[in-house]
Backbone as JSON, one array per atom type, in Angstrom:
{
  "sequence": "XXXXXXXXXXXXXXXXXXXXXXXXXXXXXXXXXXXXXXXXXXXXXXXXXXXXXXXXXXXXXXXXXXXXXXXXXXXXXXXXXXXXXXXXXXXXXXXXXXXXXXXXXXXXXXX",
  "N": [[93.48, 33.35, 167.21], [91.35, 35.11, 167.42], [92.52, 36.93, 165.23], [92.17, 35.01, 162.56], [89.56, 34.49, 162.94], [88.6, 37.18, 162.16], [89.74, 37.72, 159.81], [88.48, 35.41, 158.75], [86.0, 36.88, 158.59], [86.08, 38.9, 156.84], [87.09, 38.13, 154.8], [84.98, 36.57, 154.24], [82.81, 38.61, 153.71], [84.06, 39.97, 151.66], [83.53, 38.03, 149.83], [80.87, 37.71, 149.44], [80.33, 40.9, 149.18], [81.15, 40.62, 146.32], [79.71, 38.83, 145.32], [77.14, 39.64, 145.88], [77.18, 42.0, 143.94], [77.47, 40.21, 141.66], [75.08, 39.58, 141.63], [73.23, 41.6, 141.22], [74.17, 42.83, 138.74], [73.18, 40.39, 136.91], [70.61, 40.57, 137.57], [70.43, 42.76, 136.63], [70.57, 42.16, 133.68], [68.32, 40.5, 133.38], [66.44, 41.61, 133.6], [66.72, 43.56, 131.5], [66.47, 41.11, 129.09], [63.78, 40.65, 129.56], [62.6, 42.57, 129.22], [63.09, 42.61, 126.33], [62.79, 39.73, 125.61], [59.3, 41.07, 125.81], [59.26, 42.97, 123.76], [59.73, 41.18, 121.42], [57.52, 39.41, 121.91], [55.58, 41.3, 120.99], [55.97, 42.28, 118.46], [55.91, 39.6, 117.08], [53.01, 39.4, 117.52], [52.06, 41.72, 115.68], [53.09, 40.79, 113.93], [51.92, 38.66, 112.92], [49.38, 39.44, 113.06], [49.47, 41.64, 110.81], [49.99, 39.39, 109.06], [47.56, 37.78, 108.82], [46.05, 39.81, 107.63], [47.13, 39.97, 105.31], [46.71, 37.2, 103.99], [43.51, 37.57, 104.01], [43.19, 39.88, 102.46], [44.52, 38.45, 99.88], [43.06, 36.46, 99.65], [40.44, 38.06, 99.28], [41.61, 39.12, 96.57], [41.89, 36.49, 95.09], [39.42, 35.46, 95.14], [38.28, 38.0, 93.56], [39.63, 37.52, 91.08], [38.43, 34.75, 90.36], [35.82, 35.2, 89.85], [35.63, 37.4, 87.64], [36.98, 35.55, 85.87], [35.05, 33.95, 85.12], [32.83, 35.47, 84.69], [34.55, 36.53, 82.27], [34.57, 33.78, 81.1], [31.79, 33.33, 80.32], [31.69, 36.17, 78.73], [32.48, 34.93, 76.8], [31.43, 32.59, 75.95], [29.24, 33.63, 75.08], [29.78, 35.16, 72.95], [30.2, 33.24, 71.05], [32.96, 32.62, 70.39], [35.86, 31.16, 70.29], [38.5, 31.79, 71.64], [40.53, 34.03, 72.71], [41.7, 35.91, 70.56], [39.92, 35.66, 68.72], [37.57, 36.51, 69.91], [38.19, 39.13, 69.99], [38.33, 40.09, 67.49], [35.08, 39.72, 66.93], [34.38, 41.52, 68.76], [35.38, 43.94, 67.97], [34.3, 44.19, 65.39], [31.87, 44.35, 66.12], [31.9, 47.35, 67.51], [32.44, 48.26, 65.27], [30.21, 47.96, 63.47], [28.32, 49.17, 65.43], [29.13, 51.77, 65.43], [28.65, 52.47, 62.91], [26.08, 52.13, 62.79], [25.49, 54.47, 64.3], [26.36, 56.21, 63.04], [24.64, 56.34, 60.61], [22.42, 57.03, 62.22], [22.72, 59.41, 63.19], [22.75, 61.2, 60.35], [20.03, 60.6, 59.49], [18.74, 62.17, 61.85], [19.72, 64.37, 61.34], [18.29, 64.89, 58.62]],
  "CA": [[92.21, 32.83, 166.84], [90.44, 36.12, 166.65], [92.41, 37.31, 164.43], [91.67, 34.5, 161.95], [88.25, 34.78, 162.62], [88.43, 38.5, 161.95], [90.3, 37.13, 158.55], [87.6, 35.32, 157.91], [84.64, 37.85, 158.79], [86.83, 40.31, 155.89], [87.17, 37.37, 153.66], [83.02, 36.71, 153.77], [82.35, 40.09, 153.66], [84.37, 40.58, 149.95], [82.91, 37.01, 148.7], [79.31, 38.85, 149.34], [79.93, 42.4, 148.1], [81.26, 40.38, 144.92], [78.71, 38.15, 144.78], [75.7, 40.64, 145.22], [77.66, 42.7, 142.82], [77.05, 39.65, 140.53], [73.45, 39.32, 141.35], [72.73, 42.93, 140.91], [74.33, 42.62, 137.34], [72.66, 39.39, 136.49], [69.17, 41.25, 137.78], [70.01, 44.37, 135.35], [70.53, 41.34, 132.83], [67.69, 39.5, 133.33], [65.33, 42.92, 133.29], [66.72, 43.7, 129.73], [66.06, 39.95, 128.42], [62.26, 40.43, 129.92], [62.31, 43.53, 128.21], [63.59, 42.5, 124.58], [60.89, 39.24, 124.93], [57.98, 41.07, 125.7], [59.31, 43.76, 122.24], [59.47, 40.32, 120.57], [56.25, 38.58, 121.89], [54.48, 42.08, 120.83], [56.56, 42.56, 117.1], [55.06, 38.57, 117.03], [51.73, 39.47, 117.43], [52.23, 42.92, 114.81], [53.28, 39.79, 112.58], [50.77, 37.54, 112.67], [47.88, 40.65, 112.38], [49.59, 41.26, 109.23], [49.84, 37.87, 107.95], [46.1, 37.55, 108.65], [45.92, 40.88, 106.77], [47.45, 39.48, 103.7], [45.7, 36.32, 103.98], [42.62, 38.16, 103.97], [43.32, 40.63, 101.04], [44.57, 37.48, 98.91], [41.44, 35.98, 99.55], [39.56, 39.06, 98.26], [41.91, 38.61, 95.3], [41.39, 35.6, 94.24], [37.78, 35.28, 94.62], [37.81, 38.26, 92.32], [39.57, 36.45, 90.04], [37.6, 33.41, 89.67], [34.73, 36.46, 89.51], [36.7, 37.71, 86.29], [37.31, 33.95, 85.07], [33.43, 33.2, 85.06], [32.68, 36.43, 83.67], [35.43, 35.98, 81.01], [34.13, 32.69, 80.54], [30.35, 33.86, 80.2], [31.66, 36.67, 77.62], [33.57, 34.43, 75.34], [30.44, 31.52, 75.18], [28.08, 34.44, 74.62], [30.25, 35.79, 71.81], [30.94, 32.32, 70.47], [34.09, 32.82, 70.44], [36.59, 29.72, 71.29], [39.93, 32.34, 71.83], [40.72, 35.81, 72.85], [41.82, 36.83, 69.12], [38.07, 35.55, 67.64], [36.62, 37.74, 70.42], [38.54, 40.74, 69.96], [37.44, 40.38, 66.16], [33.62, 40.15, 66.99], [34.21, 42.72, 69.3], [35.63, 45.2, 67.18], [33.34, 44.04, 64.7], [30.74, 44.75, 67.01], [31.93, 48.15, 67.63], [32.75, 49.13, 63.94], [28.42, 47.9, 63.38], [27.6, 50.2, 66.48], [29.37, 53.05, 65.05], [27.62, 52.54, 61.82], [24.74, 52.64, 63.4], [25.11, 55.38, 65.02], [26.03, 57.55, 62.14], [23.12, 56.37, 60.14], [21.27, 57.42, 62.75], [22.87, 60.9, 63.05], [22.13, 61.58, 58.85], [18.4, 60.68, 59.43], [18.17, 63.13, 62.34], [19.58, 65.78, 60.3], [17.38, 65.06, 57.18]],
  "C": [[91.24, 33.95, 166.45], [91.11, 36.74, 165.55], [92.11, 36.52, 162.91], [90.41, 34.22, 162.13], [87.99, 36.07, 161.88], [88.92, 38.39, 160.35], [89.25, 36.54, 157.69], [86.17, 35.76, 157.69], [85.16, 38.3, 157.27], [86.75, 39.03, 154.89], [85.07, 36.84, 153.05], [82.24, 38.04, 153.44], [83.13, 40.62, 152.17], [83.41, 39.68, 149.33], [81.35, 37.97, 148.64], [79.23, 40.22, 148.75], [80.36, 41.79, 146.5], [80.31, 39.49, 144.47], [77.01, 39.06, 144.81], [76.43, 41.62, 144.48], [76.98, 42.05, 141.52], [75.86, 39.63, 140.53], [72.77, 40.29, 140.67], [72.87, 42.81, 138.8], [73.51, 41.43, 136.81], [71.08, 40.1, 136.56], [68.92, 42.07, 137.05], [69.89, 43.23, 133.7], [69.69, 40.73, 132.52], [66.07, 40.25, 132.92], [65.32, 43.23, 131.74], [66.5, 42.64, 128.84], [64.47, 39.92, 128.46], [62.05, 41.54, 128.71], [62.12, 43.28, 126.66], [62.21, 41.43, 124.74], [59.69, 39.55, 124.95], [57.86, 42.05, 124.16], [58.72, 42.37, 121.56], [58.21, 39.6, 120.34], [55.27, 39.85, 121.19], [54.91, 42.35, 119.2], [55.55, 40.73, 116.47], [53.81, 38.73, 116.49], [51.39, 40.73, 116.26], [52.12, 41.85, 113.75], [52.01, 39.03, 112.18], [49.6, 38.79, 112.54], [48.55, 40.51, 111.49], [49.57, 40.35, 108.08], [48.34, 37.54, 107.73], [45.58, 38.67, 107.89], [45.23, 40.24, 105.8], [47.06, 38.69, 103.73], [44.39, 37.06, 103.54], [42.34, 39.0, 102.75], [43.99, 39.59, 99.99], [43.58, 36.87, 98.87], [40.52, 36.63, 98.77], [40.23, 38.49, 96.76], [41.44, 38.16, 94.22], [39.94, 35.06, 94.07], [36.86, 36.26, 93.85], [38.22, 38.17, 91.23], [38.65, 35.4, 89.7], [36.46, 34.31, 89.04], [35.24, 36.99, 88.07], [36.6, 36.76, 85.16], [36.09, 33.83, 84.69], [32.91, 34.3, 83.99], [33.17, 36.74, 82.33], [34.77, 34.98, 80.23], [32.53, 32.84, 79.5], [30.31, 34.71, 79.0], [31.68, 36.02, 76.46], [32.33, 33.1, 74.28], [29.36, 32.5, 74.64], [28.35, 34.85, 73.28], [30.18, 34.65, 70.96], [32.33, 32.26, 70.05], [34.98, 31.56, 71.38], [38.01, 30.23, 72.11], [39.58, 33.8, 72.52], [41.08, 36.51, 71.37], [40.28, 36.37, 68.69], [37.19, 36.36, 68.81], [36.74, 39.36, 70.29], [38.28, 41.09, 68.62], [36.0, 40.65, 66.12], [33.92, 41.38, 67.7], [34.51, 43.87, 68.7], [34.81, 45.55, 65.96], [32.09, 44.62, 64.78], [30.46, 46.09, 67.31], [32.13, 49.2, 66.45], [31.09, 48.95, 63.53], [28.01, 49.41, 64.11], [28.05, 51.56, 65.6], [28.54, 53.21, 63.78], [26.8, 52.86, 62.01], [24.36, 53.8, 63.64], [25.46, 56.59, 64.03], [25.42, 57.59, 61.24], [22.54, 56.96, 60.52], [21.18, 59.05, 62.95], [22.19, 61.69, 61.36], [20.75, 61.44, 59.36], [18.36, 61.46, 60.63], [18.52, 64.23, 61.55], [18.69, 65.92, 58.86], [16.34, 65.29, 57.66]]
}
């Protein structure tokens, strides 16, 4: 009888060093999973600042586009102009005048 007690002292005494064996491993396992989600919850949050970045700088963008568009718009009724080719004609138009101008104006300072 003692020695099947003593049989089964030695037989509880492996199940336990193999089972806190497993715990220990499961504990180094469970440390490196904490680990990796708090990388991930903090790569997360890296993400989302950037997305609110770029959100943010597309915003600028496009509200200086429309800024552009209006201004565009504003040139083209000022010019009368219904296209981009009938503006780039006044305009060059505009700039072949100016130059005229301006070397008229050079001759009469030298005279």
């Amino acid at each position: 009888m003692i020695q099947q007690h003593m049989a089964m002292n030695a037989e509880h005494a492996l199940v336990t060093e193999e089972l806190s064996s497993e715990i220990a491993t499961l504990k180094q396992q469970k440390a490196k999973l904490e680990d990796r989600v708090a990388e991930l919850k903090k790569s997360e949050e890296d993400n989302v600042q950037k997305s609110k970045d770029i959100n943010r700088q597309l915003q600028m963008v496009l509200t200086m586009y429309v800024k552009m568009q209006k201004d565009f718009q504003t040139v083209m009724s000022t010019a009368g102009s219904q296209n981009i080719e009938e503006f780039v004609q006044t305009y060059r138009r505009m700039v072949n005048i100016n130059s005229v101008w301006d070397l008229q104006n050079r001759f009469q300072v030298r005279r």
